[in-house]
Structure formats: C-alpha cells, structure tokens
MARVEX-653865 format. One record per residue (C-alpha): residue in three letters; x, y, z. Coordinates in steps of 0.1 Angstrom, whole numbers, padded with zeros to 4 digits, always signed. Example, Ala and Ser with C-alpha at 12.3 -4.5 7.8 and 13.67 -1.06 7.14 Angstrom:
residues 2
Ala+0123-0045+0078
Ser+0137-0011+0071
end
This chain:
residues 176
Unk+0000+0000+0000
Unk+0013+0036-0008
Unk+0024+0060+0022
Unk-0001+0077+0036
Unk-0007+0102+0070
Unk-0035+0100+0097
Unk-0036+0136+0113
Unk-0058+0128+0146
Unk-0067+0157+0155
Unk-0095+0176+0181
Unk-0090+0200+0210
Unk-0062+0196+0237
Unk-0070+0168+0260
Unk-0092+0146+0241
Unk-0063+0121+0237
Unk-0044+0128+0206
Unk-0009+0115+0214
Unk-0025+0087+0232
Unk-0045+0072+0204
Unk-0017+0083+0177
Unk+0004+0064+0196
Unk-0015+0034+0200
Unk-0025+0038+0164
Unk+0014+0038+0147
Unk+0022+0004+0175
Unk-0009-0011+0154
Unk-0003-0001+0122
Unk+0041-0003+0124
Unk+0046+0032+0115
Unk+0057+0066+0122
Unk+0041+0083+0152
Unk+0049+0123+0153
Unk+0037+0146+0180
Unk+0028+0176+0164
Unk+0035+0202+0190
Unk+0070+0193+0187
Unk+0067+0214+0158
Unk+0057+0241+0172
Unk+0081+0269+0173
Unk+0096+0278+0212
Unk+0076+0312+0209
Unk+0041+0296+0204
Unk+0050+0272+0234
Unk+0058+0301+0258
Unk+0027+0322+0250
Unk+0005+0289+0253
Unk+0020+0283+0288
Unk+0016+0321+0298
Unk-0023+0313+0295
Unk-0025+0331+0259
Unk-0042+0312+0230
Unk-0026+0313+0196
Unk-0037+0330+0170
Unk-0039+0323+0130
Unk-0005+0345+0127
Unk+0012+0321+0153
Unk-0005+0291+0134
Unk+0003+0292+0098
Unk+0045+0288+0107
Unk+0038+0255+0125
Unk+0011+0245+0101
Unk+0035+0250+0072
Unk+0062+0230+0090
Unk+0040+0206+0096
Unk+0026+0200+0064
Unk+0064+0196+0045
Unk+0073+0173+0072
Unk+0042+0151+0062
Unk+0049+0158+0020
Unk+0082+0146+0027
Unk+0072+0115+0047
Unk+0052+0108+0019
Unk+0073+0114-0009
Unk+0097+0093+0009
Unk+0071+0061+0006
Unk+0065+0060+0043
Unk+0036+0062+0063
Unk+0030+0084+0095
Unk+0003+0092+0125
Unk+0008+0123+0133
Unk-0011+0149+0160
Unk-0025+0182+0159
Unk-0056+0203+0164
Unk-0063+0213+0133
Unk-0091+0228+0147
Unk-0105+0248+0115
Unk-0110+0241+0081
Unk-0084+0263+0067
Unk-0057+0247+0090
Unk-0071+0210+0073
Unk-0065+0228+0042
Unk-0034+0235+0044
Unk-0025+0202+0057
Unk-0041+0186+0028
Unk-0015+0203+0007
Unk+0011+0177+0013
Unk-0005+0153-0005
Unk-0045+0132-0015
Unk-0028+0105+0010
Unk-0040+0131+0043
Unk-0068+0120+0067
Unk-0083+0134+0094
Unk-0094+0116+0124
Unk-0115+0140+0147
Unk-0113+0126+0178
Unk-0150+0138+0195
Unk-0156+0146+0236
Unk-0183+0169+0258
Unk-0164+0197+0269
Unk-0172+0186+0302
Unk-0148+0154+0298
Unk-0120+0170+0284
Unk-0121+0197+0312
Unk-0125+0167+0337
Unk-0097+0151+0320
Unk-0073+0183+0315
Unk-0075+0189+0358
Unk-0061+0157+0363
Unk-0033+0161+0330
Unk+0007+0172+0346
Unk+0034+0182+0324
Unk+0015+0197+0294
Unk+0023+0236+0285
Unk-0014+0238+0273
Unk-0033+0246+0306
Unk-0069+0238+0307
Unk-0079+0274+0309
Unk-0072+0276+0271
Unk-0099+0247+0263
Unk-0133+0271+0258
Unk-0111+0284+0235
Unk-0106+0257+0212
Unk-0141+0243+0214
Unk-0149+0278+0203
Unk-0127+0276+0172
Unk-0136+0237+0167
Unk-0149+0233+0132
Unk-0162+0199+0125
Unk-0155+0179+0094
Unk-0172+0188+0067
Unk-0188+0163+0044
Unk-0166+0167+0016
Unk-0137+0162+0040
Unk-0158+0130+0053
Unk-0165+0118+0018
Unk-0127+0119+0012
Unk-0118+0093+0036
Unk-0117+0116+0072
Unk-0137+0100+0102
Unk-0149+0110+0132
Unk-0151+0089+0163
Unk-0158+0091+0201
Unk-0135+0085+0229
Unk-0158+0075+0252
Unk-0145+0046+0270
Unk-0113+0030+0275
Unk-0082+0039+0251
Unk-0083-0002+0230
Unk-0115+0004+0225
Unk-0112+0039+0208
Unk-0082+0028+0186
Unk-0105+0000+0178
Unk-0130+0019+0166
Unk-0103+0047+0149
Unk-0086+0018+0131
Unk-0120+0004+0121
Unk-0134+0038+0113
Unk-0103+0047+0087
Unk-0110+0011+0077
Unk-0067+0000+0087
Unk-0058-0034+0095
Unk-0023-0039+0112
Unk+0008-0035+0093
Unk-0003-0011+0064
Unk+0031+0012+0069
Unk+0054-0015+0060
end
C-alpha cells in the first residue's frame, strides 16, 4: 500500500498523542507529535495562558505540512497529531499530498475539562480549552466523503483505537 498520513486531531486533552500512539504500535509506523513542531515562541505564549492565533499558526502548520509531503514522498507512512481545529488549518495540511486524513477525535467539553485537571506536564493549561471548542470546526462532508472520520473517545483507550482503526477502515501493518 502507498504511504499515507492519519492527522488525529481535536482539542487539547481529548487524547491525541494517546490514540496516535497506540494507532502507529498497530499499524508499524511513524508516530509524530505535532506540538514538537511548534516553534519555542508559540510554546511560551500557550504556557503564559494566551491562545494562539492564526499568525502564530500558519508557521507551524507550514512545518507541519512539508514534514508530512516529505514522509510521503519518501514512501513512508506516518500518524501524526495536531488540532487542526479549523477548516483552513485541514487545508493546508491537505496540501502535502490526497494520502492526508483526518481523524477527529470527539468529547463533551465537560470530559476534556475533567480530564485536563487531572493532565501534569502539558504547557497547554486547561484554561485555554473554551477556546478551542470555540474555534472547533467539525469535518465537513466533503472532507468526510474523502476518507476523514470521526469517532468518540468514550470509553477506554483499545476500545477507541479500535473503533479509529476500524473507522479509517486500517488493519495492522499497512506502513510496512
């Protein structure tokens, strides 16, 4: 099977990385954290309580994006994290090649606040969250007609990269 990229993406706390992770182990590929790409400046204002705007997206959305055309013109397969929030930041994404998906992982606000008390070590804190329920834009149906899924991670982590893995319609293996 040709390379391709899973962006799992949805609001801080609703177990990106987790899942990612879990997803990459299942499927023997690349997993890449994608606020490792964010540049130090971003990082700072996010853990001084400010949200980011589009200005101090588009940088790490760019870097993002050639990492992923270059993973792909490379013939290897990635999961990757990251917001992506809005539909221009998919977009953009999208510009690194037809083998980009999108899987929205989907929580109340009320679980990912629970869930964001109880998180240590992230420079996100969990005053930031309205604001990225505010900016949320859910998939639209041409981006869910071209392969991007949405599921809910309501119950334990196997059982959502279950239904993720199911939901893209991956078996185990497809990056080697």
């Amino acid at each position: 099977m040709s390379a391709q990229i899973v962006v799992v993406m949805g609001v801080s706390g609703v177990g990106k990385s987790t899942v990612a992770k879990g997803i990459s182990t299942h499927l023997g590929c690349e997993f890449a954290e994608g606020d490792a790409f964010h540049p130090q400046a971003n990082i700072d204002k996010m853990h001084a309580g400010h949200a980011l705007d589009d200005d101090d997206r588009w940088p790490w959305l760019r870097s993002l994006r050639d990492w992923m055309a270059d993973e792909i013109a490379s013939g290897r397969s990635a999961v990757v994290t990251c917001s992506a929030l809005k539909r221009s930041y998919r977009d953009l994404l999208r510009e690194a090649g037809p083998q980009v998906r999108f899987l929205h992982l989907n929580a109340s606000e009320e679980l990912i606040a629970e869930r964001l008390s109880q998180r240590e070590g992230h420079f996100m804190p969990a005053s930031l969250l309205h604001s990225q329920f505010e900016d949320l834009e859910q998939l639209d149906q041409d981006e869910l007609a071209a392969g991007s899924v949405e599921v809910s991670v309501e119950g334990g982590v196997p059982q959502v990269i279950t239904r993720s893995l199911a939901a893209l319609g991956l078996s185990p293996r497809v990056g080697e």
